[in-house]
N, C-alpha and C positions, 0 to 999 in steps of 0.2 A: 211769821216767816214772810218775809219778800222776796217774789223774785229776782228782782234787779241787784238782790246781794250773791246770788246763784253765778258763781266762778264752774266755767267749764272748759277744761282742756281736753286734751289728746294726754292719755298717758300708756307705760308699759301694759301690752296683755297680760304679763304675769304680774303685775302690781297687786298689792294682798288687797285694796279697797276693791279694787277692778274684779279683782276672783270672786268675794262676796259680792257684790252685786250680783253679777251672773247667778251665784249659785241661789239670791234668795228669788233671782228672777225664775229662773228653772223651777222652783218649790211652787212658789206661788202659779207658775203657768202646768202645775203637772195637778195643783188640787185645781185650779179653774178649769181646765179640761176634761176632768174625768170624764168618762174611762176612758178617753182618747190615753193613749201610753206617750209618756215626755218621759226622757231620758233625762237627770239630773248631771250635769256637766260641770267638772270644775276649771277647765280653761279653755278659753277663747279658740276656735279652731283656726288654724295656719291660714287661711284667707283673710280673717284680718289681720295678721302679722306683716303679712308681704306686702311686697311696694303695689301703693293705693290703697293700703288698708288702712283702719285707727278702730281703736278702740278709747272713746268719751265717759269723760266721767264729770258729773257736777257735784260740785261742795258746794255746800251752805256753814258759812262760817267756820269753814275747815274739814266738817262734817259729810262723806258719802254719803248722798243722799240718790242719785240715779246715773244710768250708765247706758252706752248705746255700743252697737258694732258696723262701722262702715265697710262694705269689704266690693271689689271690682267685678261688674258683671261685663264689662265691656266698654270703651272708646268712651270716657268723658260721663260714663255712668257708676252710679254705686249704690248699692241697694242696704240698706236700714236695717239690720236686724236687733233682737234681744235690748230693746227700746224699756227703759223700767225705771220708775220713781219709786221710792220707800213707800210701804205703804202710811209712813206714822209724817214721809212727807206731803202726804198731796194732799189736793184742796187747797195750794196756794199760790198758784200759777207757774209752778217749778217745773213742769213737764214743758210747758209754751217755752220758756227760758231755754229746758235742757235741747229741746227741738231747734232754737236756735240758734244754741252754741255747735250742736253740731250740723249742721248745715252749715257754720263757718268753718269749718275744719273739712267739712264736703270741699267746698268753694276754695279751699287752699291747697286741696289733693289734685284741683282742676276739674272736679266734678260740674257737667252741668247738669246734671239732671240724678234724681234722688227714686230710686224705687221700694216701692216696701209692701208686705201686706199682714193681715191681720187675721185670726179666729174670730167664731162667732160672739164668744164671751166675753170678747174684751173691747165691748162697745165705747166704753170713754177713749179708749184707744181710738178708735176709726172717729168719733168725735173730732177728739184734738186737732188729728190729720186734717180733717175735710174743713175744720176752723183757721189753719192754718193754711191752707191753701192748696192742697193736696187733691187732685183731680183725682175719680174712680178711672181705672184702666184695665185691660181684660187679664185676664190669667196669664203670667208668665212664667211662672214654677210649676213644680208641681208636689209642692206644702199640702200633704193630707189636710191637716187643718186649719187651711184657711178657708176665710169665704170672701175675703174683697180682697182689688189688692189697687195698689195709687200709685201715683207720681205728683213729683213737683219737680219743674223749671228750674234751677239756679240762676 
């Protein structure tokens, strides 16, 4: 698996590749969390739908392999959510890619500035971010479960 063959666009919230992703991301982030309680969701909620939103998806040779949600927190901002690679695809630089296909899809909603944050569990997570260039920034939700949260510049 390469990542440089990692095609990522912007497609429908209700696209049937886009629902599964979500929904294996919700699975997997409700057994990493225990006993924190994750609600299992089957679609994308109305803030990414509306203007400034998107919901990303990358294929690898055709194949959904990860899926992200940009939705408007205000003036030239938009905040990262439900950021997820297959678990049968990573280990091959497909997250780095998916990360920066959307950050292009950021940067053509007029986004300049990317916020996001993360649980404790999902340290390859906060990895990525901080390899990427993702600066630690103080709380600005208020996510039971996270514990860091970042930005990046556009």
């Amino acid at each position: 698996m390469e990542r440089s063959s990692l095609e990522v666009a912007r497609v429908d919230p209700d696209a049937p590749d886009a629902s599964r992703l979500l929904e294996a991301y919700f699975l997997e982030l409700r057994d990493r969390l225990a006993p924190a309680q994750v609600d299992v969701l089957s679609r994308w909620p109305e803030d990414f739908r509306g203007p400034g939103g998107a919901v990303v998806v990358g294929r690898l040779e055709g194949v959904p392999v990860g899926c992200a949600g940009l939705r408007p927190l205000g003036p030239e901002v938009l905040e990262l959510k439900h950021f997820f690679v297959a678990r049968e695809a990573r280990g091959h630089g497909l997250g780095r890619a998916l990360l920066a296909g959307v950050e292009e899809v950021a940067r053509s909603l007029g986004a300049r500035r990317i916020v996001l944050d993360t649980a404790a569990p999902l340290l390859e997570a906060a990895a990525l971010y901080r390899s990427a260039g993702y600066q630690d920034v103080p709380r600005f939700n208020d996510n039971p479960v996270a514990v860091a949260w970042f930005q990046r510049l556009l």
